[in-house]
Backbone as CSV, one residue per row, in Angstrom:
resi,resn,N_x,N_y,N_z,CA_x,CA_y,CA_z,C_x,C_y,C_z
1,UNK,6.930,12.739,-7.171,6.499,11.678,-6.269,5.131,11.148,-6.695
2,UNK,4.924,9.633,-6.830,3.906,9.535,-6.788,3.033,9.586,-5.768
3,UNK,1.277,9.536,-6.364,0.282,9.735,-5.673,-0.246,8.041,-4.775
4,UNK,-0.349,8.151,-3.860,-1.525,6.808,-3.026,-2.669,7.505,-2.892
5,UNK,-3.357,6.084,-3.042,-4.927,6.695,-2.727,-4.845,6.386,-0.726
6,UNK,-5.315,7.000,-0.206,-5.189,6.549,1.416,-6.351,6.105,1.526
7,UNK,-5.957,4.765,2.843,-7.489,4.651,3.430,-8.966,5.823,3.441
8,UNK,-8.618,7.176,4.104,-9.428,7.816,4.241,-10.194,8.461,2.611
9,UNK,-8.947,8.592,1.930,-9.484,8.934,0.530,-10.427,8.009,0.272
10,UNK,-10.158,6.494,0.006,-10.899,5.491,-0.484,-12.085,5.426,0.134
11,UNK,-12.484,5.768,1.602,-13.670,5.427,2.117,-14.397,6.989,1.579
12,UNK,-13.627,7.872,1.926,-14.607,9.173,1.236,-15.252,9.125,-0.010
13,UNK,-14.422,8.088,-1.140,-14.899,7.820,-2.533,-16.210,7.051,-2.217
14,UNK,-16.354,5.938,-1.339,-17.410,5.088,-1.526,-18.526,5.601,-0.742
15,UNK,-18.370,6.591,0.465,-19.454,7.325,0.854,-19.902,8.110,0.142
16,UNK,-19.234,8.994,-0.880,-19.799,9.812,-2.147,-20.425,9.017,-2.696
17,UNK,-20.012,7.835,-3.375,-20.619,7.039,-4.257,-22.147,6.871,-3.814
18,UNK,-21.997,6.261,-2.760,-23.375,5.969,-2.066,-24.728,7.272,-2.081
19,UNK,-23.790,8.739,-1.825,-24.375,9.692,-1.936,-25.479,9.908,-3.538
20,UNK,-24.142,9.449,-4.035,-24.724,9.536,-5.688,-25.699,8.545,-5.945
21,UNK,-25.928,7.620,-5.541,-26.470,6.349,-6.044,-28.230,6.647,-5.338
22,UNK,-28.101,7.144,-3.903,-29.242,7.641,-3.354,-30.038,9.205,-4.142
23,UNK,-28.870,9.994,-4.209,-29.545,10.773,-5.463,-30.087,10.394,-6.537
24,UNK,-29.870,9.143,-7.153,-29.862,8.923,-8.071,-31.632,8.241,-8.420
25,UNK,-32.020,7.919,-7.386,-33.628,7.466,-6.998,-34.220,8.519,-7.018
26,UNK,-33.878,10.159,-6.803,-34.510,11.149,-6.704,-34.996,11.695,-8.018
27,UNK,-35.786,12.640,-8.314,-36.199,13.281,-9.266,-34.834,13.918,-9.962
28,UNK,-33.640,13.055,-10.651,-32.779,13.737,-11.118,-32.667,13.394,-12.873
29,UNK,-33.553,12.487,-13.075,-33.352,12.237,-14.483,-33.991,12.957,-15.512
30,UNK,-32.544,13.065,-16.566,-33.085,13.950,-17.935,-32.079,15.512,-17.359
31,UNK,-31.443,15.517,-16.308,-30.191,16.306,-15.615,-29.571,16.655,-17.036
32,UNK,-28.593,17.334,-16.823,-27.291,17.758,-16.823,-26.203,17.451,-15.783
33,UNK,-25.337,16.620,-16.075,-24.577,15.604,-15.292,-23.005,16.262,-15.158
34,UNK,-22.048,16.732,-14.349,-20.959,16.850,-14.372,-20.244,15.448,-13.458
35,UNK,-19.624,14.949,-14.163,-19.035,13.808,-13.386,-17.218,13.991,-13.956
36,UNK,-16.082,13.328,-12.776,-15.091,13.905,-12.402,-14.379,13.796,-11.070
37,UNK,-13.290,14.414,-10.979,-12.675,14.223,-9.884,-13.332,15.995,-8.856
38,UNK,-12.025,16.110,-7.744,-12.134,17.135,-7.456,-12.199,18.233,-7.889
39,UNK,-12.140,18.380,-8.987,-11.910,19.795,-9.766,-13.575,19.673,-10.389
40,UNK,-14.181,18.528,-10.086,-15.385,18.617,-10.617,-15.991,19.310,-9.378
41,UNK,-15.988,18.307,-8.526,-16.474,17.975,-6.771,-16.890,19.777,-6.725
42,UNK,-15.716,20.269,-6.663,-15.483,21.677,-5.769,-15.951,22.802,-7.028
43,UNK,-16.991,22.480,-7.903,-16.754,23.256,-9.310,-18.616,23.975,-8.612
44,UNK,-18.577,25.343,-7.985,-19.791,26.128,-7.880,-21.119,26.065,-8.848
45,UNK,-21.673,25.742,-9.556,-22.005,26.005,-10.329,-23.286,26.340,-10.519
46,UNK,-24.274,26.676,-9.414,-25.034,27.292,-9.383,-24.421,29.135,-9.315
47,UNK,-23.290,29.293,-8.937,-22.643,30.620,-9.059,-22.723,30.669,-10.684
48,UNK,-21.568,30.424,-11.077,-21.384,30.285,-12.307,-22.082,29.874,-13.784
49,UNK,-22.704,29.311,-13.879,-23.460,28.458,-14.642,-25.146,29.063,-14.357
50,UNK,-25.323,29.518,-13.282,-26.902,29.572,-13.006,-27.845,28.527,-12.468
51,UNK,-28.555,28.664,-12.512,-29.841,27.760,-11.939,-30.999,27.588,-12.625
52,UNK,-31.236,28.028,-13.734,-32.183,27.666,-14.521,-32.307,26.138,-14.758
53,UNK,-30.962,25.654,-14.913,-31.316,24.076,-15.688,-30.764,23.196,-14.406
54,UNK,-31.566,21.896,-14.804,-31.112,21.102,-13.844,-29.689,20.533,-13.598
55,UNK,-28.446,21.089,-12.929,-27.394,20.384,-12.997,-27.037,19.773,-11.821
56,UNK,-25.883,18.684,-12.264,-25.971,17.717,-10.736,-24.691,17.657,-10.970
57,UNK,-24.170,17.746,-9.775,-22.769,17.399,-9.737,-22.245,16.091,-8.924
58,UNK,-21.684,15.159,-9.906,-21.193,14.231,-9.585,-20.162,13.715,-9.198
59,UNK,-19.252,15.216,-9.217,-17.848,14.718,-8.535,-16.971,13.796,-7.797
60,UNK,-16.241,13.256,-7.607,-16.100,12.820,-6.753,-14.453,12.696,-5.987
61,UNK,-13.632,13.426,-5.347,-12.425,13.757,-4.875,-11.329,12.760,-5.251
62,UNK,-10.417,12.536,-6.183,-9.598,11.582,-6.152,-9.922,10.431,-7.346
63,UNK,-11.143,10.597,-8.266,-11.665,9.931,-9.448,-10.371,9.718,-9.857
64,UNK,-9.988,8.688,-10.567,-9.402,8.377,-11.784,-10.453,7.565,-12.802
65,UNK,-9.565,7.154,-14.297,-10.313,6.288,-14.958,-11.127,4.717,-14.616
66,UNK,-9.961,4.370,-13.891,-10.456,3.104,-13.281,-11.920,2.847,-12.547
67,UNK,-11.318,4.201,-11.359,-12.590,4.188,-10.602,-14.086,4.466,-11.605
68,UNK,-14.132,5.533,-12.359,-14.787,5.842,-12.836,-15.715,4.390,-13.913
69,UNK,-15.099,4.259,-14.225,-15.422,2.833,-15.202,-15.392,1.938,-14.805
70,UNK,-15.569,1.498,-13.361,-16.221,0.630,-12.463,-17.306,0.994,-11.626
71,UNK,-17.529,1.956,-11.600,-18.433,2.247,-10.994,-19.520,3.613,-11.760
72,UNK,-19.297,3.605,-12.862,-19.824,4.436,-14.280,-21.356,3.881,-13.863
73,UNK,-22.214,2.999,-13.985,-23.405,2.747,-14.132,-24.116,3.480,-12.950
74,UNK,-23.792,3.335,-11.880,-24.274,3.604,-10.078,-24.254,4.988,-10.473
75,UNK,-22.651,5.882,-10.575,-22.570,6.852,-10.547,-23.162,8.028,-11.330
76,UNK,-23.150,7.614,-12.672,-23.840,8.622,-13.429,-24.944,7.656,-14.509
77,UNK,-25.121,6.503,-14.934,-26.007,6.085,-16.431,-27.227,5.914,-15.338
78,UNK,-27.559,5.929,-14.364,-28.827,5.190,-13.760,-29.631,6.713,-13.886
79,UNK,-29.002,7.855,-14.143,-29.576,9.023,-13.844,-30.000,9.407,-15.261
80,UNK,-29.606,8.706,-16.247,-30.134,8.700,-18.012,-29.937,10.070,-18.307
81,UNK,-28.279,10.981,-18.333,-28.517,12.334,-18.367,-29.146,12.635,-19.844
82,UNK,-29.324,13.885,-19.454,-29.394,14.740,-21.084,-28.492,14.773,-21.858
83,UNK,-27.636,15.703,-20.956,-26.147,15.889,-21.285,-25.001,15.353,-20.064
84,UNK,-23.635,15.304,-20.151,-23.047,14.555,-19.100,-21.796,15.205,-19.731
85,UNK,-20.879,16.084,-18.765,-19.717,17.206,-19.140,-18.515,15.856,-17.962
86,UNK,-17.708,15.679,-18.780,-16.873,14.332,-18.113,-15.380,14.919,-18.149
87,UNK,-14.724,15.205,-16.785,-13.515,15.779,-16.581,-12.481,14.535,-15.796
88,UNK,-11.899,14.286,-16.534,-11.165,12.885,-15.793,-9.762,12.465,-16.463
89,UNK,-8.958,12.122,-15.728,-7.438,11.963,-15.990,-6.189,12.437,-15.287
90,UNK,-6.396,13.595,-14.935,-5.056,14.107,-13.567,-4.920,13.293,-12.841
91,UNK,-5.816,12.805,-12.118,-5.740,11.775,-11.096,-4.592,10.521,-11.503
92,UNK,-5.142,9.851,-12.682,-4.308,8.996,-13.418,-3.097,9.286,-13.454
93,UNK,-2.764,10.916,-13.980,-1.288,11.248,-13.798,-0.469,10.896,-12.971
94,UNK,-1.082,11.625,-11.586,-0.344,11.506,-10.023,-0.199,9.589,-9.999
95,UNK,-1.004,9.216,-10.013,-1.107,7.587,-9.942,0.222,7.153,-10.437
96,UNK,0.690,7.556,-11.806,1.925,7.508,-12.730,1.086,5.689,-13.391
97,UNK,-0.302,6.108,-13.496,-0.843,5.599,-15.351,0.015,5.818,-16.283
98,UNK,-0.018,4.753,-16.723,0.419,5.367,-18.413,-0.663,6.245,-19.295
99,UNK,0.213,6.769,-20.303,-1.187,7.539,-21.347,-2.128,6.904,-22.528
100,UNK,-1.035,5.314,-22.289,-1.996,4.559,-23.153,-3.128,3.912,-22.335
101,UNK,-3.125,3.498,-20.868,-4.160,3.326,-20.096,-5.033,4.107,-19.637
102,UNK,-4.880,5.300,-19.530,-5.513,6.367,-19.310,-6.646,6.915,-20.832
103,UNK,-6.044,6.783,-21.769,-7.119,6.676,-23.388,-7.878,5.490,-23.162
104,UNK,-7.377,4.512,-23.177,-7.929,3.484,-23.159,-9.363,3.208,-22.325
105,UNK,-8.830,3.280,-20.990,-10.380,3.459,-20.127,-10.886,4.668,-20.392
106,UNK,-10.934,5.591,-20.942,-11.730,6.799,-21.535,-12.158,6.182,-22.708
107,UNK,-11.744,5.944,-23.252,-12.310,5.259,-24.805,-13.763,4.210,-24.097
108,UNK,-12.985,3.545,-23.300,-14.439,2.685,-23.025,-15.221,2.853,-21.963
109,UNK,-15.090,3.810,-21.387,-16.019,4.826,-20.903,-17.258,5.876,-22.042
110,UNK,-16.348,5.988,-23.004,-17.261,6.682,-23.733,-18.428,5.905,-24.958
111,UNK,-17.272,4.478,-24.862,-18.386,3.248,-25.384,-19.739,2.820,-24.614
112,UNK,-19.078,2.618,-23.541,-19.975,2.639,-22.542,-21.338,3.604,-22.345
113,UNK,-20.716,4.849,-22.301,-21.959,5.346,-22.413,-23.190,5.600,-23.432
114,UNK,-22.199,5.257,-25.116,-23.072,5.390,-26.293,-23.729,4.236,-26.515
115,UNK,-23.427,2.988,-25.954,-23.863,1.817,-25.973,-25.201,1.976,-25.008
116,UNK,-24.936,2.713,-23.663,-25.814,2.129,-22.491,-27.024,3.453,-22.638
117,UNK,-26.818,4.619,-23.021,-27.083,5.859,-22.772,-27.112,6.722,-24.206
118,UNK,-27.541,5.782,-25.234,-27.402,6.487,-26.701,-27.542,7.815,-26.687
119,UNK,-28.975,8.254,-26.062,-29.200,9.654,-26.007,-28.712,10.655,-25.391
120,UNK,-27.858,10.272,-24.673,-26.970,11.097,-23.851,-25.763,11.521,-24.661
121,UNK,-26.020,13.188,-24.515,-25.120,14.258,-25.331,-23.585,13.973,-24.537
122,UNK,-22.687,13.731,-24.588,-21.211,13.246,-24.145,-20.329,14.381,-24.347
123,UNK,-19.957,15.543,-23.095,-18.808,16.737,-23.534,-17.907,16.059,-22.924
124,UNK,-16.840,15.919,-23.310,-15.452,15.277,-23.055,-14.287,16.613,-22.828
125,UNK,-14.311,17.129,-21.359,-13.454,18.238,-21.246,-11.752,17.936,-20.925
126,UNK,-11.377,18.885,-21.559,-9.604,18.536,-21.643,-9.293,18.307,-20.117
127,UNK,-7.976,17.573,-19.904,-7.426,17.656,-18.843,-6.678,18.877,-18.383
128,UNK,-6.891,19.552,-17.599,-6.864,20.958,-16.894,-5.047,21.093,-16.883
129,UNK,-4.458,22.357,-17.099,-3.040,22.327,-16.820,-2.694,22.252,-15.498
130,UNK,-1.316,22.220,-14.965,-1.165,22.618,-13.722,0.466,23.303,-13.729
131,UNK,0.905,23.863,-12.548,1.905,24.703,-12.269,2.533,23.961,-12.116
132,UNK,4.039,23.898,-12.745,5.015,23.178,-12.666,6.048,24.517,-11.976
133,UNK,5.871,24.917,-10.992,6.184,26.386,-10.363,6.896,25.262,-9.310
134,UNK,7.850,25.572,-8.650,8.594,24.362,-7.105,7.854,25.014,-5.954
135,UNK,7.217,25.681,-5.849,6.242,26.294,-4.569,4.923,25.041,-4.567
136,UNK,4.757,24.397,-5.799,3.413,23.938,-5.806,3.627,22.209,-6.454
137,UNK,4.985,21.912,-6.337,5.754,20.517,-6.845,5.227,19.381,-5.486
138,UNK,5.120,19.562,-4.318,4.155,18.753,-3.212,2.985,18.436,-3.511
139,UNK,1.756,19.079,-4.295,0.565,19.212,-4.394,0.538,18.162,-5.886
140,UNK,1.429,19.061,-6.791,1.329,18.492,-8.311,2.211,16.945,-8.496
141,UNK,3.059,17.249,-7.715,3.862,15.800,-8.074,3.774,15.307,-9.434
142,UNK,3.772,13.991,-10.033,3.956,13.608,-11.683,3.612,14.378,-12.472
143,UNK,2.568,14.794,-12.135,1.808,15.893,-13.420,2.334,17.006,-13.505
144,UNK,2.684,16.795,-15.331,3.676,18.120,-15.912,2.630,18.399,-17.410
145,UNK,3.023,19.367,-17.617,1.958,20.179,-18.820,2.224,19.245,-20.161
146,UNK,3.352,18.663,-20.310,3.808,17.635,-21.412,2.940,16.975,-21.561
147,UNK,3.259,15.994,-20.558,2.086,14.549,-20.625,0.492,15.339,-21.070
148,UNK,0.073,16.187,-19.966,-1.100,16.565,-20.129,-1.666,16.941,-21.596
149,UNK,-0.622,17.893,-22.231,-0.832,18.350,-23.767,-0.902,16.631,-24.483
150,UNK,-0.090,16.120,-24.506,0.038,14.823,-25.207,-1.032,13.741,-24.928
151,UNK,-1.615,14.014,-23.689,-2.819,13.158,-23.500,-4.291,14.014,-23.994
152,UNK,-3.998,15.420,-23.850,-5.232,15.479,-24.964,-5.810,15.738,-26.285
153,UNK,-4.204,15.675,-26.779,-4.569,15.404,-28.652,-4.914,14.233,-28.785
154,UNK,-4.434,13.081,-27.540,-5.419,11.574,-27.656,-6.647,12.219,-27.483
155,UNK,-6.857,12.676,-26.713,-8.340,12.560,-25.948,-9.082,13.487,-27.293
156,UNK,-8.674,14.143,-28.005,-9.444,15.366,-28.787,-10.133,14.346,-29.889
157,UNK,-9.271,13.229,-30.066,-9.853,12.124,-31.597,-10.605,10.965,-31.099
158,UNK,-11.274,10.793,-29.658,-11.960,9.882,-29.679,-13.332,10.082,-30.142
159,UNK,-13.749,9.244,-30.516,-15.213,9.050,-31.310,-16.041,9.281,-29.516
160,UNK,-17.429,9.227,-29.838,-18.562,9.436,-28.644,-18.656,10.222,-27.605
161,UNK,-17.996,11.565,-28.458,-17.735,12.404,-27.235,-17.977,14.223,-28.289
162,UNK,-17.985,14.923,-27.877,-17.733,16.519,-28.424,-16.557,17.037,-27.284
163,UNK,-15.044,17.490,-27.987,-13.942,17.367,-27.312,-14.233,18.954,-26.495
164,UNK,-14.143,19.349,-25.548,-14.015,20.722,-24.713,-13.085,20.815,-24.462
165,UNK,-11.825,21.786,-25.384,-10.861,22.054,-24.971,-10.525,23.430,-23.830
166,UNK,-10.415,23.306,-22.860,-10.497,23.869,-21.574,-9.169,24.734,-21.313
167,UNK,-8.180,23.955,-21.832,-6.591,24.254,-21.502,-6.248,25.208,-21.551
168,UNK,-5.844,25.881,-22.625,-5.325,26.836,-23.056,-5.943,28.754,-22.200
169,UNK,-7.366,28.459,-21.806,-7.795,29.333,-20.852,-7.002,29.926,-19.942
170,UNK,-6.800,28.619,-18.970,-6.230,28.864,-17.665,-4.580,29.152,-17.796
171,UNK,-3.920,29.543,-19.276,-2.452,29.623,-18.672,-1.714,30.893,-18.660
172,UNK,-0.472,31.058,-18.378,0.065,31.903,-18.284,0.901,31.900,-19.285
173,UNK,1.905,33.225,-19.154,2.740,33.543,-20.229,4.018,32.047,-20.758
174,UNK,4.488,31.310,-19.248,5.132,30.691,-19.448,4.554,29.417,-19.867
175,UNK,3.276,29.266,-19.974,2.631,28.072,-20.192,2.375,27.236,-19.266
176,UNK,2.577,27.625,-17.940,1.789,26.917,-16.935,0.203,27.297,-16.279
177,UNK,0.022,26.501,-15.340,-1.236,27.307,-14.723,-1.102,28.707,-14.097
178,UNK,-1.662,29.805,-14.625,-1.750,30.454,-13.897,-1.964,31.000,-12.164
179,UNK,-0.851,31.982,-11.694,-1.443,31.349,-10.219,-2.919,31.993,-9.702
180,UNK,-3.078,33.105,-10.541,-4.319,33.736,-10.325,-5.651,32.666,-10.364
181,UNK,-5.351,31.134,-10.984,-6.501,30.701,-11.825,-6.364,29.096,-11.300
182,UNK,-5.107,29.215,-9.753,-5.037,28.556,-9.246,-5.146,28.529,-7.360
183,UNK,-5.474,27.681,-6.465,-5.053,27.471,-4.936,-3.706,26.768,-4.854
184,UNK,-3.840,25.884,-5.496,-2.356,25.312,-5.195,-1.345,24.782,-6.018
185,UNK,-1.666,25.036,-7.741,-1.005,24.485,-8.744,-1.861,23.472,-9.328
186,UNK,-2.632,22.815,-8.848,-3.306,22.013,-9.052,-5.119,22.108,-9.471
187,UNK,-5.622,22.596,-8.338,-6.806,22.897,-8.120,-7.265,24.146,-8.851
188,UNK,-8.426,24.655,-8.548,-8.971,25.778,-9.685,-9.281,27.107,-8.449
189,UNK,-9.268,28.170,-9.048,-9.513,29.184,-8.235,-10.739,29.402,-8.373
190,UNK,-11.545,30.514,-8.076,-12.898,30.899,-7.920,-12.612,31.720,-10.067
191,UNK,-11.290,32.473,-10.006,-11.751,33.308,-10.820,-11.655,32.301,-12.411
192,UNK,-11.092,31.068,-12.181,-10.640,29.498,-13.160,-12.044,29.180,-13.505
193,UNK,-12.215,29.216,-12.653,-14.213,28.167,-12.492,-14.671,29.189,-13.284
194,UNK,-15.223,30.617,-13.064,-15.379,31.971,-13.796,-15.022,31.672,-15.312
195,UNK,-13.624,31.594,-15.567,-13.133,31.246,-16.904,-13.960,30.216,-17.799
196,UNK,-13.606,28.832,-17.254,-14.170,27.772,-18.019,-15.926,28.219,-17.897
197,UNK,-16.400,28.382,-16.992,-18.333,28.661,-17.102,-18.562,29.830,-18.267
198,UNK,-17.789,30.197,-18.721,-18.179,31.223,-20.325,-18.337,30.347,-21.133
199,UNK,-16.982,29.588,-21.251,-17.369,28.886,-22.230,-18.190,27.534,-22.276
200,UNK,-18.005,26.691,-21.468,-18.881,25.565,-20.827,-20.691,26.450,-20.793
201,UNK,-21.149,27.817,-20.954,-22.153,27.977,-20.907,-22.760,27.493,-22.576
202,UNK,-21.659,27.329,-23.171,-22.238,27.918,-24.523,-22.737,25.921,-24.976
203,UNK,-23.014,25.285,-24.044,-22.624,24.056,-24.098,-24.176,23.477,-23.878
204,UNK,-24.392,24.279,-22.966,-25.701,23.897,-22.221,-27.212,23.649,-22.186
């Protein structure tokens, strides 16, 4: 089934936004930037990651490419990161994007930022697996591990980015998401977040 964005989703996006944009006047520049959907949003990372360096999380519940690359300047370039760790595309899935539109606004997202934000270090993290398990087919809907694999050998050859392949972490024997490393097939568990922050430390 496909995904709708709902009224309430859409207004939660633009009150985040706003959130971000008011952060964004604050003492946050020269950060470490995570920007993304929910899997960003809900990503601990003062647990995980620590607190030594400045990180900001820019999440925002329900991101796709579109959104993101309309509203890319507000959300994350006004903050001039250091570095900027960019998780984006599931969303697109559920939407039922194609995978050539989905590269595409990533591609010029990542123009975007080498154009606007030269100095800004660009980690480009894989699109996350999910459980194609029928307990968790409500939550996941379109998104199947296929597309996902096939959208990130696109995503691994774009120029303006250092590719973070994330995937292969979180799976299980059968090649889905693990459920240990999942809430609902979709989303990330506490011990997922754990996983990717080993290696995402070595980044930092």
């Amino acid at each position: 089934m496909k995904e709708v964005i709902s009224p309430e989703l859409a207004q939660y996006q633009q009150d985040k936004l706003r959130s971000c944009i008011a952060a964004n006047r604050g003492d946050l520049k020269q950060g470490i930037v995570f920007a993304g959907d929910s899997i960003i949003e809900f990503f601990p990372f003062k647990k995980y990651l620590g607190r030594e360096k400045l990180l900001i999380n820019l999440g925002i519940a329900g991101t796709d490419t579109n959104w993101l690359k309309h509203h890319l300047h507000d959300q994350v370039l006004a903050i001039e990161p250091e570095k900027l760790f960019l998780l984006i595309g599931t969303n697109d899935i559920g939407l039922d994007y194609g995978e050539d539109h989905i590269v595409s606004n990533i591609e010029d997202i990542l123009s975007s930022l080498k154009r606007e934000s030269p100095s800004t270090a660009v980690y480009l993290l894989s699109v996350l697996p999910v459980s194609e398990k029928a307990v968790y087919q409500e939550k996941v809907k379109l998104r199947n591990n296929r597309l996902i694999s096939s959208l990130n050998h696109r995503l691994k050859q774009l120029p303006n980015a250092v590719f973070i392949d994330l995937y292969p972490l979180l799976l299980d024997e059968d090649g889905d998401l693990a459920d240990d490393n999942t809430t609902d097939g979709l989303h990330l568990s506490q011990k997922a977040y754990a996983l990717i922050s080993e290696q995402l430390k070595t980044y930092l």
